[in-house]
N, C-alpha and C positions, 0 to 999 in steps of 0.2 A: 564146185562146192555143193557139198550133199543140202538138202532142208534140213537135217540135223542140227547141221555144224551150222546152218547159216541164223540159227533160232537163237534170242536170248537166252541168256542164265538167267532162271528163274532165281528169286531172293534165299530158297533154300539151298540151292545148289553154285549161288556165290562164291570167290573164292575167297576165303579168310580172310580177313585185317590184319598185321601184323600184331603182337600181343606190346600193349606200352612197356616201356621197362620200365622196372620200378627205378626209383632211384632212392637209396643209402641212407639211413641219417651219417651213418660211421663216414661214406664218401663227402656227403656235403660238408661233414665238420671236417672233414681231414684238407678239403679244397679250401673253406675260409680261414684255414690255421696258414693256410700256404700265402693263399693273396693278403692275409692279414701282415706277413711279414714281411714278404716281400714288398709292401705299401711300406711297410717302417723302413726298411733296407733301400726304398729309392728316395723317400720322401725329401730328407738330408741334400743330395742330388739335385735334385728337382727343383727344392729354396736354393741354393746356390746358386744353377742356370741361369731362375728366374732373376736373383738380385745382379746377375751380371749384364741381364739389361736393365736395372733402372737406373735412371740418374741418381748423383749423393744428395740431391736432395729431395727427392720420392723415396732414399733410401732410409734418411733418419726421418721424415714422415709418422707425426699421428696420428691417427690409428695405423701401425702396420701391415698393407696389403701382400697376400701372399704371390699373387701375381702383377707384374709391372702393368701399369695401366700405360704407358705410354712409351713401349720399350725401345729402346735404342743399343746401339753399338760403342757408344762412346768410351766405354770402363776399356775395352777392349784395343780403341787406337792409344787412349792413355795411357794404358800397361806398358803397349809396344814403343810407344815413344818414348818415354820414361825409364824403361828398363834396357838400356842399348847390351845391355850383355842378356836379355834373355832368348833370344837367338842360339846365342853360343850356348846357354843352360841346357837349351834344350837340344843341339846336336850333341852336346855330350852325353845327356840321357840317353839317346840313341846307338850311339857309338858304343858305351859300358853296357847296356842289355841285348845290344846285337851279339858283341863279344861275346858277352857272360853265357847267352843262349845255347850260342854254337858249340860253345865250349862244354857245357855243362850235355846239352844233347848227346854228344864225342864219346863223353868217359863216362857217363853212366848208361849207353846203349852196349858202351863194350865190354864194363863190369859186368852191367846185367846179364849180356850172354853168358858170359866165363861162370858166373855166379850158378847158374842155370844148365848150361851144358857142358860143361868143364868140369871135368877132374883132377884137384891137386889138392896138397898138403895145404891145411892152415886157411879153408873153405869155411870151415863153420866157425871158427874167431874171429874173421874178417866181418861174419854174419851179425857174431855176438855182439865186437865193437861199434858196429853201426846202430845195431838195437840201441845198444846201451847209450852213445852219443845222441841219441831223441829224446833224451830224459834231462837233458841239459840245454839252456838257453845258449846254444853256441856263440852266437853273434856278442851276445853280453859279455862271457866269460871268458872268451880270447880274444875279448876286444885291446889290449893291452900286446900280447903276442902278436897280432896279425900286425900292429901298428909297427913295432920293434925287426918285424919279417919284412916289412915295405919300406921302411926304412935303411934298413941293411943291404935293401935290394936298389937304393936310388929310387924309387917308385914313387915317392911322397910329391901330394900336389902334382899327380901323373893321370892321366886317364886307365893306364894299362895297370897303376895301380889301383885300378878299382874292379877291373874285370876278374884280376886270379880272385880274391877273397869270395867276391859273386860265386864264384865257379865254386868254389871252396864250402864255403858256407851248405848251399843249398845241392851239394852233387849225393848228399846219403838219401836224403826225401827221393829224389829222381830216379838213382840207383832201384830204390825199393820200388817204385813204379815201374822202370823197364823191367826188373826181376818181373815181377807180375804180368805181365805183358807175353815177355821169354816162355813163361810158364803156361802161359794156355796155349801154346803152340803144340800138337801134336809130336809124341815121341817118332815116331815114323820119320817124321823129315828128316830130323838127322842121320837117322839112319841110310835112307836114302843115299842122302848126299854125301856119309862116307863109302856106302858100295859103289859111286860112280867115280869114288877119287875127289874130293873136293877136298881143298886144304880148309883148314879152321874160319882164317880168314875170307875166302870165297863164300864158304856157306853164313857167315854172318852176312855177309855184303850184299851178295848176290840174292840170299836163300830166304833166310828170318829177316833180315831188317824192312825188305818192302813189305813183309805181315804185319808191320808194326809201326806202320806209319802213325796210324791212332794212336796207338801211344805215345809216341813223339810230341804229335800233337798238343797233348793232357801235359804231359814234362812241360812243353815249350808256352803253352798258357800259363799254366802256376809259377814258371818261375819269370816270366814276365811280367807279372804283377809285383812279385813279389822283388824282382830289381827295378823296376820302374819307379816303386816308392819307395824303395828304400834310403833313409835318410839318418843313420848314424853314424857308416861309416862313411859314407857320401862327405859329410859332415867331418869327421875327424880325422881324415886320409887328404883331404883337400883345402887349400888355403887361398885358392887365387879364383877369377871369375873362368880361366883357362883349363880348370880341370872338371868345375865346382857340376853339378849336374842340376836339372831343372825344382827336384823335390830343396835342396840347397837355396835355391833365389830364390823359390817360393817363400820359404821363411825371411829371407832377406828381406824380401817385399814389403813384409810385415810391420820392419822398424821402423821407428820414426813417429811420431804423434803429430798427425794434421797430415799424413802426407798420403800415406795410402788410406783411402776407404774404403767402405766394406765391397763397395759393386766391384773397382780396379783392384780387391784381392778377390772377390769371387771370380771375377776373369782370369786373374793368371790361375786360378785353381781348375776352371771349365778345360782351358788348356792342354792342362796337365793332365785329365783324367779322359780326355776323349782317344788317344790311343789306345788304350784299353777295351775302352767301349766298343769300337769300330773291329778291332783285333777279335774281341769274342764272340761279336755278332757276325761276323765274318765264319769262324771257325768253331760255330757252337755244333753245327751237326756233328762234326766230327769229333769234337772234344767229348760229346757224350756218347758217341760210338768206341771210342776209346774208353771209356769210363766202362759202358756195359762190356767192353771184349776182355776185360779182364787189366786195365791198367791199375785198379785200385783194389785185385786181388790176389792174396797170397793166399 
Protein backbone atom coordinates (compact mmCIF):
# COMPACT_ATOMS: atom_id res chain seq x y z
CA UNK A 1 0.00 0.00 0.00
CA UNK A 2 1.39 3.30 -1.51
CA UNK A 3 1.29 6.51 1.42
CA UNK A 4 -1.17 7.80 -0.79
CA UNK A 5 -3.79 5.32 -0.47
CA UNK A 6 -2.74 4.58 3.10
CA UNK A 7 -3.70 8.59 4.07
CA UNK A 8 -7.25 9.72 5.24
CA UNK A 9 -9.86 11.53 3.26
CA UNK A 10 -9.73 14.72 4.10
CA UNK A 11 -13.47 16.28 4.91
CA UNK A 12 -13.40 17.83 1.39
CA UNK A 13 -12.67 15.01 -0.49
CA UNK A 14 -15.19 12.73 1.51
CA UNK A 15 -17.41 10.66 -0.17
CA UNK A 16 -20.96 11.92 -0.53
CA UNK A 17 -23.92 11.07 1.88
CA UNK A 18 -26.53 9.75 0.10
CA UNK A 19 -29.28 12.56 -0.74
CA UNK A 20 -32.60 11.96 1.84
CA UNK A 21 -35.65 11.31 -0.27
CA UNK A 22 -38.02 13.45 0.10
CA UNK A 23 -41.21 11.91 0.80
CA UNK A 24 -44.82 12.84 -1.02
CA UNK A 25 -47.58 14.57 0.56
CA UNK A 26 -49.70 12.91 -2.50
CA UNK A 27 -47.66 9.41 -1.24
CA UNK A 28 -48.37 9.88 2.50
CA UNK A 29 -52.09 10.56 1.88
CA UNK A 30 -52.42 7.93 -0.63
CA UNK A 31 -50.65 5.22 2.19
CA UNK A 32 -53.22 6.60 5.13
CA UNK A 33 -56.29 6.22 2.56
CA UNK A 34 -55.03 2.71 2.37
CA UNK A 35 -54.30 1.76 6.05
CA UNK A 36 -57.38 3.83 6.86
CA UNK A 37 -59.43 1.23 5.05
CA UNK A 38 -57.93 -1.52 5.48
CA UNK A 39 -58.21 -0.75 9.55
CA UNK A 40 -62.20 -0.46 8.58
CA UNK A 41 -62.00 -3.82 6.46
CA UNK A 42 -60.39 -5.82 9.47
CA UNK A 43 -61.67 -4.18 12.31
CA UNK A 44 -65.35 -6.17 11.85
CA UNK A 45 -62.86 -9.28 12.13
CA UNK A 46 -60.88 -8.59 14.66
CA UNK A 47 -64.35 -7.76 17.17
CA UNK A 48 -65.48 -10.98 16.24
CA UNK A 49 -62.14 -13.05 16.98
CA UNK A 50 -61.81 -11.09 20.15
CA UNK A 51 -65.66 -11.78 21.26
CA UNK A 52 -64.96 -15.54 20.61
CA UNK A 53 -62.81 -15.67 23.35
CA UNK A 54 -64.83 -13.99 25.97
CA UNK A 55 -67.02 -15.54 28.22
CA UNK A 56 -71.20 -14.62 27.87
CA UNK A 57 -70.76 -12.98 30.68
CA UNK A 58 -67.76 -10.44 29.79
CA UNK A 59 -69.66 -10.66 26.72
CA UNK A 60 -72.96 -8.66 27.87
CA UNK A 61 -70.57 -6.72 30.22
CA UNK A 62 -70.84 -2.88 31.01
CA UNK A 63 -68.97 -0.95 29.69
CA UNK A 64 -68.13 -2.96 26.58
CA UNK A 65 -64.39 -3.89 26.36
CA UNK A 66 -63.02 -4.42 22.78
CA UNK A 67 -60.57 -6.90 23.76
CA UNK A 68 -61.43 -9.98 26.23
CA UNK A 69 -59.74 -9.39 29.33
CA UNK A 70 -59.73 -12.88 30.37
CA UNK A 71 -59.81 -14.94 27.19
CA UNK A 72 -60.75 -18.37 26.96
CA UNK A 73 -61.84 -21.15 24.56
CA UNK A 74 -64.95 -22.04 25.93
CA UNK A 75 -67.52 -20.37 23.01
CA UNK A 76 -65.43 -22.75 20.85
CA UNK A 77 -65.85 -26.43 22.80
CA UNK A 78 -69.58 -25.23 23.07
CA UNK A 79 -70.17 -24.66 19.54
CA UNK A 80 -68.54 -28.02 18.85
CA UNK A 81 -70.52 -29.74 21.40
CA UNK A 82 -73.80 -28.29 20.78
CA UNK A 83 -73.63 -28.40 17.12
CA UNK A 84 -73.17 -32.32 16.44
CA UNK A 85 -73.76 -31.78 12.77
CA UNK A 86 -71.19 -28.92 12.24
CA UNK A 87 -68.58 -31.26 11.49
CA UNK A 88 -70.50 -32.50 8.63
CA UNK A 89 -71.52 -28.43 7.57
CA UNK A 90 -68.38 -28.07 7.37
CA UNK A 91 -66.92 -31.18 5.26
CA UNK A 92 -69.68 -30.31 2.93
CA UNK A 93 -68.29 -26.80 2.50
CA UNK A 94 -65.28 -28.44 1.56
CA UNK A 95 -66.50 -30.96 -0.72
CA UNK A 96 -69.00 -28.30 -3.03
CA UNK A 97 -65.84 -25.69 -3.23
CA UNK A 98 -63.31 -28.21 -4.01
CA UNK A 99 -65.80 -29.49 -6.61
CA UNK A 100 -67.01 -26.24 -7.85
CA UNK A 101 -63.10 -25.08 -7.97
CA UNK A 102 -61.92 -27.83 -10.18
CA UNK A 103 -64.67 -27.56 -12.29
CA UNK A 104 -64.93 -23.98 -12.82
CA UNK A 105 -60.78 -23.97 -13.33
CA UNK A 106 -61.49 -26.99 -16.39
CA UNK A 107 -63.86 -24.87 -18.53
CA UNK A 108 -62.94 -21.59 -18.23
CA UNK A 109 -58.94 -22.39 -18.69
CA UNK A 110 -60.29 -24.14 -21.97
CA UNK A 111 -62.98 -21.53 -23.07
CA UNK A 112 -60.27 -19.04 -22.51
CA UNK A 113 -57.89 -20.69 -24.77
CA UNK A 114 -60.55 -21.39 -27.63
CA UNK A 115 -61.72 -17.79 -27.01
CA UNK A 116 -58.02 -16.59 -27.53
CA UNK A 117 -56.44 -18.86 -29.89
CA UNK A 118 -59.16 -20.46 -31.78
CA UNK A 119 -60.81 -19.64 -34.73
CA UNK A 120 -64.38 -20.39 -35.40
CA UNK A 121 -67.79 -19.23 -36.30
CA UNK A 122 -70.16 -17.54 -33.54
CA UNK A 123 -66.58 -16.24 -31.39
CA UNK A 124 -67.70 -12.85 -30.91
CA UNK A 125 -71.54 -13.76 -29.67
CA UNK A 126 -70.22 -16.08 -27.29
CA UNK A 127 -68.04 -12.86 -26.28
CA UNK A 128 -71.14 -10.57 -26.48
CA UNK A 129 -73.41 -12.91 -24.41
CA UNK A 130 -70.98 -13.18 -21.61
CA UNK A 131 -70.61 -9.26 -21.62
CA UNK A 132 -74.03 -8.90 -21.54
CA UNK A 133 -74.80 -11.78 -18.64
CA UNK A 134 -72.49 -9.28 -16.17
CA UNK A 135 -75.18 -6.87 -16.25
CA UNK A 136 -77.51 -9.13 -14.67
CA UNK A 137 -77.62 -10.53 -11.01
CA UNK A 138 -77.53 -14.11 -12.16
CA UNK A 139 -77.58 -15.88 -9.05
CA UNK A 140 -81.00 -13.76 -8.08
CA UNK A 141 -82.57 -14.14 -11.35
CA UNK A 142 -82.30 -17.85 -12.23
CA UNK A 143 -82.74 -18.59 -8.94
CA UNK A 144 -86.00 -20.19 -9.77
CA UNK A 145 -84.59 -22.11 -13.19
CA UNK A 146 -81.45 -23.49 -11.41
CA UNK A 147 -83.99 -24.78 -8.67
CA UNK A 148 -86.69 -26.45 -11.40
CA UNK A 149 -82.87 -27.72 -13.36
CA UNK A 150 -81.89 -29.64 -9.90
CA UNK A 151 -84.87 -30.81 -9.45
CA UNK A 152 -85.40 -32.37 -12.77
CA UNK A 153 -82.02 -33.55 -12.37
CA UNK A 154 -82.74 -35.55 -8.78
CA UNK A 155 -80.10 -33.30 -7.29
CA UNK A 156 -82.18 -31.59 -4.50
CA UNK A 157 -80.88 -31.90 -0.93
CA UNK A 158 -77.62 -33.30 -2.92
CA UNK A 159 -74.07 -32.06 -2.48
CA UNK A 160 -73.41 -32.60 -6.35
CA UNK A 161 -76.34 -30.42 -6.45
CA UNK A 162 -74.56 -27.64 -5.30
CA UNK A 163 -71.24 -27.96 -7.25
CA UNK A 164 -72.89 -27.67 -11.21
CA UNK A 165 -74.83 -24.14 -10.22
CA UNK A 166 -71.12 -23.04 -8.41
CA UNK A 167 -69.53 -24.05 -11.68
CA UNK A 168 -72.41 -22.35 -13.55
CA UNK A 169 -72.86 -19.23 -11.84
CA UNK A 170 -69.47 -17.95 -11.48
CA UNK A 171 -67.52 -19.88 -14.85
CA UNK A 172 -68.14 -16.14 -17.14
CA UNK A 173 -66.15 -13.97 -14.40
CA UNK A 174 -63.29 -16.86 -14.69
CA UNK A 175 -63.65 -17.40 -18.40
CA UNK A 176 -62.76 -13.43 -18.74
CA UNK A 177 -59.97 -13.87 -16.42
CA UNK A 178 -58.15 -16.87 -18.20
CA UNK A 179 -59.07 -14.90 -21.51
CA UNK A 180 -56.74 -12.19 -20.10
CA UNK A 181 -54.28 -14.32 -18.88
CA UNK A 182 -54.29 -16.43 -22.82
CA UNK A 183 -53.96 -12.97 -24.04
CA UNK A 184 -50.48 -11.80 -22.65
CA UNK A 185 -49.00 -14.85 -23.94
CA UNK A 186 -46.76 -14.08 -26.83
CA UNK A 187 -48.16 -14.83 -30.50
CA UNK A 188 -45.03 -16.71 -31.29
CA UNK A 189 -45.78 -19.70 -29.10
CA UNK A 190 -48.37 -20.79 -31.04
CA UNK A 191 -46.85 -20.62 -33.72
CA UNK A 192 -44.18 -22.37 -32.69
CA UNK A 193 -46.06 -25.24 -31.51
CA UNK A 194 -47.98 -25.60 -34.73
CA UNK A 195 -44.57 -25.84 -36.91
CA UNK A 196 -43.49 -28.71 -34.56
CA UNK A 197 -46.85 -30.54 -35.03
CA UNK A 198 -48.58 -30.08 -31.75
CA UNK A 199 -52.23 -30.86 -31.68
CA UNK A 200 -54.71 -28.11 -30.12
CA UNK A 201 -54.99 -30.03 -27.20
CA UNK A 202 -51.01 -30.64 -26.45
CA UNK A 203 -50.31 -27.07 -26.94
CA UNK A 204 -52.98 -25.97 -24.34
CA UNK A 205 -51.71 -28.59 -21.93
CA UNK A 206 -48.35 -28.92 -22.40
CA UNK A 207 -47.52 -25.36 -23.77
CA UNK A 208 -49.82 -22.14 -22.34
CA UNK A 209 -51.40 -23.77 -19.48
CA UNK A 210 -48.11 -24.11 -17.15
CA UNK A 211 -47.67 -20.00 -18.33
CA UNK A 212 -50.74 -19.60 -16.51
CA UNK A 213 -50.53 -20.97 -13.46
CA UNK A 214 -50.93 -17.38 -11.87
CA UNK A 215 -53.89 -17.07 -13.31
CA UNK A 216 -55.30 -20.02 -12.14
CA UNK A 217 -54.35 -19.14 -9.05
CA UNK A 218 -56.55 -15.50 -9.11
CA UNK A 219 -59.65 -17.85 -10.82
CA UNK A 220 -59.16 -20.34 -7.85
CA UNK A 221 -58.90 -17.57 -5.03
CA UNK A 222 -62.02 -15.44 -6.14
CA UNK A 223 -64.00 -18.09 -6.60
CA UNK A 224 -63.18 -19.67 -3.31
CA UNK A 225 -64.45 -16.97 -1.54
CA UNK A 226 -67.04 -16.60 -3.27
CA UNK A 227 -68.36 -20.41 -2.90
CA UNK A 228 -67.19 -20.70 0.48
CA UNK A 229 -69.96 -18.02 1.48
CA UNK A 230 -72.18 -18.63 -0.45
CA UNK A 231 -75.44 -18.86 1.13
CA UNK A 232 -78.69 -18.61 -1.05
CA UNK A 233 -78.49 -21.25 -2.96
CA UNK A 234 -76.58 -23.34 -0.29
CA UNK A 235 -79.93 -22.42 1.41
CA UNK A 236 -82.74 -23.22 -1.20
CA UNK A 237 -81.10 -26.34 -2.92
CA UNK A 238 -80.70 -28.01 0.49
CA UNK A 239 -83.09 -29.33 3.18
CA UNK A 240 -81.36 -31.87 5.46
CA UNK A 241 -77.98 -31.36 7.85
CA UNK A 242 -76.56 -34.19 4.97
CA UNK A 243 -76.26 -31.81 2.23
CA UNK A 244 -76.75 -28.39 4.09
CA UNK A 245 -72.95 -26.52 3.90
CA UNK A 246 -71.17 -24.75 6.92
CA UNK A 247 -72.52 -20.78 5.70
CA UNK A 248 -76.15 -22.81 6.17
CA UNK A 249 -75.58 -23.95 10.14
CA UNK A 250 -74.20 -20.85 10.67
CA UNK A 251 -77.50 -19.18 10.36
CA UNK A 252 -78.95 -22.01 11.96
CA UNK A 253 -76.85 -21.37 14.89
CA UNK A 254 -78.47 -18.30 15.17
CA UNK A 255 -82.18 -19.54 16.24
CA UNK A 256 -83.39 -19.78 19.05
CA UNK A 257 -83.48 -16.91 21.99
CA UNK A 258 -81.21 -17.76 25.13
CA UNK A 259 -79.50 -20.30 23.43
CA UNK A 260 -76.78 -19.20 21.23
CA UNK A 261 -74.75 -16.15 22.42
CA UNK A 262 -72.89 -13.80 20.98
CA UNK A 263 -69.05 -15.33 21.89
CA UNK A 264 -70.68 -19.33 20.56
CA UNK A 265 -71.86 -17.34 17.28
CA UNK A 266 -68.64 -15.48 17.07
CA UNK A 267 -66.90 -18.93 17.23
CA UNK A 268 -68.74 -20.66 14.63
CA UNK A 269 -68.26 -17.44 12.43
CA UNK A 270 -64.06 -17.50 13.33
CA UNK A 271 -64.57 -20.98 11.82
CA UNK A 272 -65.83 -20.38 8.98
CA UNK A 273 -63.73 -17.59 7.95
CA UNK A 274 -60.24 -18.77 8.72
CA UNK A 275 -60.09 -21.03 5.55
CA UNK A 276 -59.85 -18.18 3.59
CA UNK A 277 -57.60 -16.45 5.50
CA UNK A 278 -54.85 -19.10 5.68
CA UNK A 279 -55.81 -20.00 1.79
CA UNK A 280 -54.67 -16.30 0.85
CA UNK A 281 -52.04 -15.75 3.01
CA UNK A 282 -50.65 -18.72 1.67
CA UNK A 283 -51.10 -17.92 -1.92
CA UNK A 284 -50.98 -14.05 -2.01
CA UNK A 285 -47.59 -13.88 -3.76
CA UNK A 286 -48.88 -15.34 -6.45
CA UNK A 287 -52.39 -14.19 -6.66
CA UNK A 288 -50.76 -10.84 -7.25
CA UNK A 289 -48.40 -12.15 -9.67
CA UNK A 290 -51.25 -13.16 -11.52
CA UNK A 291 -53.09 -10.08 -11.15
CA UNK A 292 -49.84 -8.06 -12.49
CA UNK A 293 -49.37 -10.81 -15.52
CA UNK A 294 -52.24 -10.01 -16.91
CA UNK A 295 -55.11 -12.08 -15.28
CA UNK A 296 -57.36 -8.84 -14.84
CA UNK A 297 -56.54 -7.67 -18.29
CA UNK A 298 -58.22 -7.35 -21.50
Amino acid sequence: MTREASLPLSRSQALPLPARRRVRPGTVARHATLVFFCAVAMTPVVWVFCMSLKSVAEAYRTPLTFFPTHPTLGAYGYAFANIPSLPRYFLNSVIVTTGGLIGVMVVSSLAGFALVWLTFQGRRVILTLMVASLFFPTQITSLIGIYQVTADLNLLDNVLGLILPYIAINLVVSTFIMTGVFRALPKELLEAARADGCSVLRTFWQITLPLCVNGLIVVGMLNFIAMWGEFLLAYTLTSTPAARTLTVGMAEATAGTGVWEWPRIAAVYTVMIIPPIVLFITLQKWFMKGITEGALRQ
